[in-house]
N, C-alpha and C positions, 0 to 999 in steps of 0.2 A: 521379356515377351518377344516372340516372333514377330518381326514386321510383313505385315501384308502389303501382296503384290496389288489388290485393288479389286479382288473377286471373292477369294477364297481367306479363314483361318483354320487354327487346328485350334477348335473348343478345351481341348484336354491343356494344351501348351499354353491356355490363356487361363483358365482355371486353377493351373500352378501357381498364376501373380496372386492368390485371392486367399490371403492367411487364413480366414474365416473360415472358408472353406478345405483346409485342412483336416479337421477336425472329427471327432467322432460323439455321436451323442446316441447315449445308450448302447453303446457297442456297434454301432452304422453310421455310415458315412452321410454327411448332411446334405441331402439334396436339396437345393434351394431353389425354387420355384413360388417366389413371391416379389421380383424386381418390379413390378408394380406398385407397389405400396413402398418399398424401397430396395434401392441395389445394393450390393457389397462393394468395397473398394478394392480397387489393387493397392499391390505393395506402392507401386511409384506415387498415388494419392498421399498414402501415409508419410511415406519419406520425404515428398514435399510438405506437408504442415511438421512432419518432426522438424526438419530441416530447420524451415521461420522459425520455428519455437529457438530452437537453438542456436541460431547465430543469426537472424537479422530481427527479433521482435522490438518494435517500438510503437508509441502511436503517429498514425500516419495523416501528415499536411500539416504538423503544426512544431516538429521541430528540428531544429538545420544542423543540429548533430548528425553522424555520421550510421549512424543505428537507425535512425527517424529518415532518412533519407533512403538508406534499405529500405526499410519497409515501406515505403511509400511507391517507391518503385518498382517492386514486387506487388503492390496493393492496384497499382494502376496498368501496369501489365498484364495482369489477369483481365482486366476492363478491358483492354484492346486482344487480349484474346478472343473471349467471350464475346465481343463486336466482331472481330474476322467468323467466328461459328455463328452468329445470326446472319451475316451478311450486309454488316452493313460498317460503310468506310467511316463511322463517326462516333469514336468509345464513347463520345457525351452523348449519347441517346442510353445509352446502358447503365441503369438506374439497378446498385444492387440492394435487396431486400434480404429478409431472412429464411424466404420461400417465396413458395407459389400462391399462397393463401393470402399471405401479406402486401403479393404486387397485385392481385385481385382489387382487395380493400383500398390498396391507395388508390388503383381507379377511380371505384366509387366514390370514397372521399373526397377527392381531389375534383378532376374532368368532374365528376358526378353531380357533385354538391354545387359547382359552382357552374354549372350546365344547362342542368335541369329543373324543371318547374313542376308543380302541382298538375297534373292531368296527361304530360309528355309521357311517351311509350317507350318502353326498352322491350328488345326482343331478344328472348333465350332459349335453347331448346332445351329436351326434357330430359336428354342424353348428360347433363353436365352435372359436374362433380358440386358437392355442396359450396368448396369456395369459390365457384363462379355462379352462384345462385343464392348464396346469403346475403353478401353484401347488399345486392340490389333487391330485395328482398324486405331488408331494413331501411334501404332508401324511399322502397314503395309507402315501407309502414310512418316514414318521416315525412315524406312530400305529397304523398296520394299518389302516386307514376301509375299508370296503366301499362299493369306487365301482360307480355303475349308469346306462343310457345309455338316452337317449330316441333312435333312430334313423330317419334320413330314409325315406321309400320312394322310389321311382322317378324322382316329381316334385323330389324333394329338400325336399320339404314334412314338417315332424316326424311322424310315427305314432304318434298320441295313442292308440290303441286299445287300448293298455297301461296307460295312464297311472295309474291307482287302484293296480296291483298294484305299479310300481316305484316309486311315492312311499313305499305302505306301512313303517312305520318311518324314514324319513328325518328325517333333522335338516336340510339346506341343499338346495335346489335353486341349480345356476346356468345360464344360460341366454341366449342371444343373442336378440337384436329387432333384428336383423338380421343375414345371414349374408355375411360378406366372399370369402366363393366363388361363391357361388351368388345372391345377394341376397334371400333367402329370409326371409320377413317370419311367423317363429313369432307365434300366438295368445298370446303373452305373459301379458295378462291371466287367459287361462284357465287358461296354467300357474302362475303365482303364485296364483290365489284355491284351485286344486288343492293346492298344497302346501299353503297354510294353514289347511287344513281337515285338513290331513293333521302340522297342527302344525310344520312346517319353516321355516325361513329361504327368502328370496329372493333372488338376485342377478341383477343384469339387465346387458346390457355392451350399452350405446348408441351402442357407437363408432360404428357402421355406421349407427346411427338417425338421430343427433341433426343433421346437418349436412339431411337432408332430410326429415325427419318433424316434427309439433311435438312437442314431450316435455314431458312431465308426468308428474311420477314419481308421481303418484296416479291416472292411468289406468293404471300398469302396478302399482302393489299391491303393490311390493315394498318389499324391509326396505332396499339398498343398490340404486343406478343408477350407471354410471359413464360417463364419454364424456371426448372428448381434444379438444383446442383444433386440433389441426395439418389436421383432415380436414374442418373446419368454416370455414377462411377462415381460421384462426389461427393464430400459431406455431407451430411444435413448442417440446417442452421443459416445454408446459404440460397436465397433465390436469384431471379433475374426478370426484371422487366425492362420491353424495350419498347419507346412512342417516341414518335417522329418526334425533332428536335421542336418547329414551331408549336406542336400540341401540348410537349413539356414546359416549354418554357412562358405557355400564357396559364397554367394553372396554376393554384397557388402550393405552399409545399404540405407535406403531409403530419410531419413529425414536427414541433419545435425544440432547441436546445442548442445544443452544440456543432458545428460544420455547417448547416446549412445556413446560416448569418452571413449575411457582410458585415452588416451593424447593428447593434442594441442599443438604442435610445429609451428612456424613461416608459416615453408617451407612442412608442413602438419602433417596429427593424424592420431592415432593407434586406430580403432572403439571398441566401448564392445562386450563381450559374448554377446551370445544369450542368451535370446531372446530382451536385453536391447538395444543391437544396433539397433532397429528397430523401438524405443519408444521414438524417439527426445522430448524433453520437458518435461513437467508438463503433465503427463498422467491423464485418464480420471477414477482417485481415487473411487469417491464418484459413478459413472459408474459400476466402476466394482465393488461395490460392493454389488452394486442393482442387478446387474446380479447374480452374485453368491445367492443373497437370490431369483432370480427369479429360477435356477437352483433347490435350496432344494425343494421352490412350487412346482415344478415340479416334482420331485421326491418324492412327499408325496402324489401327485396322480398318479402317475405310466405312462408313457409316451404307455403301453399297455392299459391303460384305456383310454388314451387321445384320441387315436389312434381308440378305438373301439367308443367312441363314439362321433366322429366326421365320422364314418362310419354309424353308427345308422343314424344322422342327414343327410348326403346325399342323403341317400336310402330314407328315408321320404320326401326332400325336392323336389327331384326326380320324386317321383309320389305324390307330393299334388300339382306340379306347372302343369304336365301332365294333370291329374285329373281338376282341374280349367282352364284352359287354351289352353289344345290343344295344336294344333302343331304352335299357336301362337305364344308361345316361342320356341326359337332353345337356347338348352344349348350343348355348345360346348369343346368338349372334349376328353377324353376315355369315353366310357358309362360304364363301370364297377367303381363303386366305388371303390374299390379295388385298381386300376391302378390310382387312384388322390387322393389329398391331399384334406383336409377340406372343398374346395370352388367351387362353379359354376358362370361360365362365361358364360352369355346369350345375346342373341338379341331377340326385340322384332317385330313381321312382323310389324309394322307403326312406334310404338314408335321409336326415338331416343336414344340411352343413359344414354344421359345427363339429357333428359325430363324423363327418365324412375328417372334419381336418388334423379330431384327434386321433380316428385312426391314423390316418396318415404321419402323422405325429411319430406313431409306434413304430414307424417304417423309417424313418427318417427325412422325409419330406416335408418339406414346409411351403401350405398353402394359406393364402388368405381364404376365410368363410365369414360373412355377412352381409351388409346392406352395401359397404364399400363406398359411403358418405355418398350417396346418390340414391335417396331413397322416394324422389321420384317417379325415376326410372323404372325401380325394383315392383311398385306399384304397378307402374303402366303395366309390365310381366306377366304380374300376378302373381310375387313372388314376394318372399319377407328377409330372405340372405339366397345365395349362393356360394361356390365353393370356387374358388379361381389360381390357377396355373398362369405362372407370366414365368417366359421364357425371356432368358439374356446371351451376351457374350459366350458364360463362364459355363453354360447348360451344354449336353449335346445327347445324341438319341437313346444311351442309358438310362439318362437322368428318365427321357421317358419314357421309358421300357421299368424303371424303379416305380414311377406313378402309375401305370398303368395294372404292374403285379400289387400295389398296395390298395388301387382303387377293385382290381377283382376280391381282395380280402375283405373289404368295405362289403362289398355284394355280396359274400358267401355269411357274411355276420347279419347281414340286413334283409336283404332278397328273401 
């Protein structure tokens, strides 16, 4: 990989790390345009978990062999990674899960259950992905909670003009710092420093941030942040949740079994520190420590480059689908690039979806089409799916100049 100066990369020179992308399907080259839903890896992700597999796998924290010591060092190293990319000087706040779905849930569970009461208010907005709206969801349907909703306007931008009256009384806010429909980039900070004035909890879901925003869970002011290794360059299988050490270490843990013990008695046990009471079993080793080399890729092109030129790519993709297409296509959204994340979320006036993602299909593009676990959002709309483009790293203005000729063939089959 080229190393970047701190502004700029070459899309093509970074595309080369991404085997997957190599490749040809059905005679064309795979444009991939679905890192929303999940990213590709580079070569260096891979070669780091080859690497574990093959010369330091052991399990890790419980034995003082010379293998088990590798791995543990490596297993705890990526923790202090992952703590330097959130921002924060204390790896025992950085609790690893197996996603984002999973560090949602232990909230709930956990803070949640042992929190909350029958008639207490939790506040979510209507932008948010199903796993930051089920869990509490099923807390409401276990305890009675009185759930209440921050909703989009028009632009799909949150409608704060409430906001003092539906905090009123709340114990938890949770909320997205970015939206995986719309790419919709909520005032985060101002909703977190709102609730804590209003005395509530915070919950932030970074899935959608953290692969192109920098993060810093003290710019967002929240009690818990989470985010997921697969959307960032990293494996699946691995997430990340991070809560202030005092709010970890008074709740109780989520998982029982193996690691999170001090002791097992008969008549019951004394859980671990944090962040190991959290980490029932055989943790997700050879995971994290994909992530952590998904992390340095990231840092060797500067999450300001990342950031700028997946801004480049929206504003181009923007007016080259306008430009072909007309008002044929509706992309829905914030209309400033600026206010969303990497992707666009369209309907076509005839097309379908699904038909928009098999044609595309034929072209060699790969988009997500449907409700996109946020359904609803898709409601508020007036919609039942969409078809959506998420730009990355490894994408550059071909890729969309490739979607744009396969989305006019869409229209010359459908229109």
């Amino acid at each position: 990989m080229a190393m970047n100066a701190g502004t700029t990369f070459d899309p093509k020179v970074v595309a080369a790390d991404f085997p997957v992308l190599q490749q040809e399907i059905g005679g064309r080259k795979v444009t991939y345009l679905d890192s929303a839903a999940s990213s590709q890896r580079p070569r260096a992700v891979i070669d780091a978990m080859s690497h574990y597999y093959e010369a330091d796998h052991a399990n890790v924290h419980r034995g003082v062999y010379q293998l088990a010591e590798r791995a543990t060092a490596a297993y705890e190293a990526a923790r202090a990674t992952v703590a330097r990319f959130m921002g924060t000087d204390d790896p025992a706040e950085i609790v690893f899960t197996k996603n984002a779905t999973e560090a949602s849930n232990l909230v709930a569970r956990t803070w949640g259950a042992a929190n909350l009461r029958p008639g207490d208010v939790v506040v979510l907005s209507e932008i948010e992905h199903h796993a930051n709206l089920v869990p509490w969801l099923q807390l409401h349907e276990r305890l009675g909670l009185e759930l209440r909703y921050i909703h989009p306007d028009a632009d799909g931008e949150l409608d704060l003009s409430r906001l003092d009256e539906v905090l009123t009384g709340a114990k938890l806010l949770c909320v997205t710092a970015a939206s995986n429909v719309l790419g919709t980039l909520p005032p985060v900070r101002e909703l977190t420093d709102a609730a804590r004035a209003h005395g509530a909890v915070s919950v932030v879901d970074a899935a959608q941030w953290a692969p192109h925003l920098t993060t810093r869970v003290d710019d967002f002011a929240a009690d818990f942040v989470y985010m997921t290794g697969h959307k960032m360059l990293g494996p699946t299988g691995i997430g990340v949740l991070w809560g202030r050490r005092a709010v970890l270490e008074d709740i109780p843990p989520f998982m029982g079994g193996g690691e999170m013990i001090l002791d097992v008695r008969l008549d019951g046990f004394t859980p671990n520190v944090v962040p190991h009471k959290f980490e029932a079993g055989t943790p997700p080793i050879a995971e994290a420590v994909g992530l952590a080399a998904a992390i340095r890729y990231l840092d060797a092109l500067g999450l300001d480059a990342v950031r700028a030129h997946e801004l480049d790519l929206l504003t181009y993709a923007r007016s080259a689908i306008h430009d072909r297409l007309g008002d044929r296509i509706t992309i829905h959204g914030p209309v400033s690039a600026e206010r969303r994340t990497g992707l666009l979320s369209f309907t076509h006036s005839h097309a379908h979806p699904h038909d928009i993602a098999q044609v595309l299909d034929e072209h060699g593009v790969c988009v997500r089409a449907g409700h996109h676990c946020a359904k609803p959002l898709m409601r508020r709309l007036g919609l039942t799916a969409s078809a959506r483009a998420s730009f990355y790293v490894y994408n550059d203005r071909d890729d969309v100049d490739t979607l744009v000729s396969a989305l006019v063939a869409v229209d010359e089959m459908f229109g």
